[in-house]
C-alpha positions as CSV (number, residue, x, y, z in Angstrom):
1,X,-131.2,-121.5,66.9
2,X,-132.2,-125.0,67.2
3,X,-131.1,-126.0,64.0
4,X,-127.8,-124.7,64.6
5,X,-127.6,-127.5,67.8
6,X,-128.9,-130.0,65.3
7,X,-127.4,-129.7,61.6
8,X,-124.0,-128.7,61.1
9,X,-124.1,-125.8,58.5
10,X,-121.7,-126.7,55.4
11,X,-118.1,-125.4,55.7
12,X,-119.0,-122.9,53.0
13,X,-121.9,-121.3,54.5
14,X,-121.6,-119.2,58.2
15,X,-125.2,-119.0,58.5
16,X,-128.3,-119.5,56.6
17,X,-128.6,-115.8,54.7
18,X,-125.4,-117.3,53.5
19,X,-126.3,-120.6,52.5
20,X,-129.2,-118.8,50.7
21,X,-126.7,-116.8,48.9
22,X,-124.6,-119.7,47.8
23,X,-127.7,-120.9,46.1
24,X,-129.3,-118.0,44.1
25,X,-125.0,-117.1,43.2
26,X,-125.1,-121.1,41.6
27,X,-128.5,-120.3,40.2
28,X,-126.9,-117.1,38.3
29,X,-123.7,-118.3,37.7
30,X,-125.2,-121.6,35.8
31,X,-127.6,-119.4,33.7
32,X,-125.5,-116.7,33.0
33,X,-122.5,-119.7,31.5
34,X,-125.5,-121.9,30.0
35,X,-124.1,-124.1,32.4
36,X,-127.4,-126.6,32.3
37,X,-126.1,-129.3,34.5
38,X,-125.1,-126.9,37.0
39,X,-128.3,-125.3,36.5
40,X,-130.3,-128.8,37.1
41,X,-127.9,-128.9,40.5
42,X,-130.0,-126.1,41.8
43,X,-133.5,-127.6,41.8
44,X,-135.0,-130.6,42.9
45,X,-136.0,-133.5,40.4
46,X,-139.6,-133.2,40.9
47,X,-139.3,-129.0,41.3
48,X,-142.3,-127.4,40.3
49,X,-142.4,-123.9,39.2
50,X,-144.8,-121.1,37.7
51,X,-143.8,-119.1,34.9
52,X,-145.7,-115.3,34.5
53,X,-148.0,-117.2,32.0
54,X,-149.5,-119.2,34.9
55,X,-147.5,-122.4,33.0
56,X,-146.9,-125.3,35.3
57,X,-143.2,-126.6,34.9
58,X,-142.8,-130.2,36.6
59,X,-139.3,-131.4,36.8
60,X,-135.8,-130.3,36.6
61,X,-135.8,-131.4,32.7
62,X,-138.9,-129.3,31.9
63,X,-137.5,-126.2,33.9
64,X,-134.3,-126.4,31.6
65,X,-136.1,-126.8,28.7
66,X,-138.1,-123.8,29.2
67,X,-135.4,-121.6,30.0
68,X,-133.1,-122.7,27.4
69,X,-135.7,-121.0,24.8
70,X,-135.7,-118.3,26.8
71,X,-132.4,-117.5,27.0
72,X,-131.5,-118.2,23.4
73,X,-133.9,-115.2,22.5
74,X,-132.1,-113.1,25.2
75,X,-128.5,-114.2,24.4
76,X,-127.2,-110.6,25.4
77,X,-128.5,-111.1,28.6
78,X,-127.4,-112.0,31.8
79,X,-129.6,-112.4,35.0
80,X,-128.2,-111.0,38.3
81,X,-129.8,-112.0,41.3
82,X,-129.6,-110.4,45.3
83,X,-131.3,-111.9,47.9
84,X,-134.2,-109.7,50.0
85,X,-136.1,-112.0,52.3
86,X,-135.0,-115.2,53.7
87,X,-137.6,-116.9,55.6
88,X,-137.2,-120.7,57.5
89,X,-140.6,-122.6,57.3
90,X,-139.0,-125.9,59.5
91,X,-135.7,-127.6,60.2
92,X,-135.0,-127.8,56.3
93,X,-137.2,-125.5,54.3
94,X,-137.2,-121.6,53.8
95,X,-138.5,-119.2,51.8
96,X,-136.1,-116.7,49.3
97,X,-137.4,-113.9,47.8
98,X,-135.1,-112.2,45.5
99,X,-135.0,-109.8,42.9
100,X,-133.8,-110.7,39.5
101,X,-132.9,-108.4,36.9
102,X,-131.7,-108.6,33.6
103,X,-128.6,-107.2,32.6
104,X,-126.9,-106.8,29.2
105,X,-124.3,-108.7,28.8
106,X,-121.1,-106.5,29.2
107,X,-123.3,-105.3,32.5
108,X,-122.6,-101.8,30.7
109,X,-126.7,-101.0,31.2
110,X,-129.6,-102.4,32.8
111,X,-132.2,-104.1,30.3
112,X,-135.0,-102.5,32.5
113,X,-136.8,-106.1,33.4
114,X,-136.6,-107.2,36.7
115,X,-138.7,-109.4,38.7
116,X,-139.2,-111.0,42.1
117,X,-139.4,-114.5,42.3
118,X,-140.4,-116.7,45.3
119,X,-138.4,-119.7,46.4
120,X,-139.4,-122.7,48.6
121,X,-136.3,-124.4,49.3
122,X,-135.3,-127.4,50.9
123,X,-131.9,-128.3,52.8
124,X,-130.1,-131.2,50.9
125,X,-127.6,-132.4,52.5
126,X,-124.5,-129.7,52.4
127,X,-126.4,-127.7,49.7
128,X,-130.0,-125.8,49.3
129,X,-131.8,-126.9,46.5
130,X,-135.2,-125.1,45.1
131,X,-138.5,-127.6,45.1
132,X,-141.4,-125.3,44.3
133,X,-141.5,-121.5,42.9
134,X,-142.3,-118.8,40.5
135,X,-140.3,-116.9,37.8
136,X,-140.2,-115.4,34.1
């Protein structure tokens, strides 16, 4: 591929299914700890995303916000996410669709809610970063 010739993939990632990997495995791994500045390292500062009440959430502070209360009603949950589509738009943005289900916490039993939230991502430097999406 052409980008191949033109960026040099991080040392971490062998190709871009992996790169897209990395990201939605950060993604899980910061909301799963409550790791909120890991968590803001997986978005863009002006990120915008949709929740399934048709709210608009600007910015990386907003996102957390939301999700914070979300998770502190849930807090015997976990989320774990597997990539299904992977789709490049241009040089530095593709499309992830994932699934992501909820979990209980000792991963004994599945909670029965998933969902499958779209990704437009952008190439930052020697990580992936999500600008624009939807989700819970």
């Amino acid at each position: 591929m052409l980008e191949h010739a033109v960026y040099a993939i991080d040392l971490g990632c062998k190709s871009d299914q992996d790169c897209a990997q990395q990201l939605l495995n950060r993604l899980q791994r910061a909301i799963n700890q409550r790791n909120w500045s890991l968590f803001s390292e997986c978005f863009t500062r002006d990120v915008l995303m949709v929740n399934i009440l048709g709210q608009r959430l600007t910015g990386a502070a907003e996102l957390r916000s939301y999700l914070q209360q979300l998770m502190e009603l849930h807090q015997d949950r976990v989320w774990v996410y597997q990539l299904l589509h992977l789709q490049q738009l241009d040089l530095d943005t593709f499309l992830i669709n994932a699934e992501q289900r909820w979990q209980h916490k000792e991963r004994q039993h599945k909670v029965g809610l998933c969902s499958t939230p779209l990704y437009v991502v952008k190439r930052q430097g020697s990580q992936w970063q999500i600008c624009a999406g939807n989700m819970l």
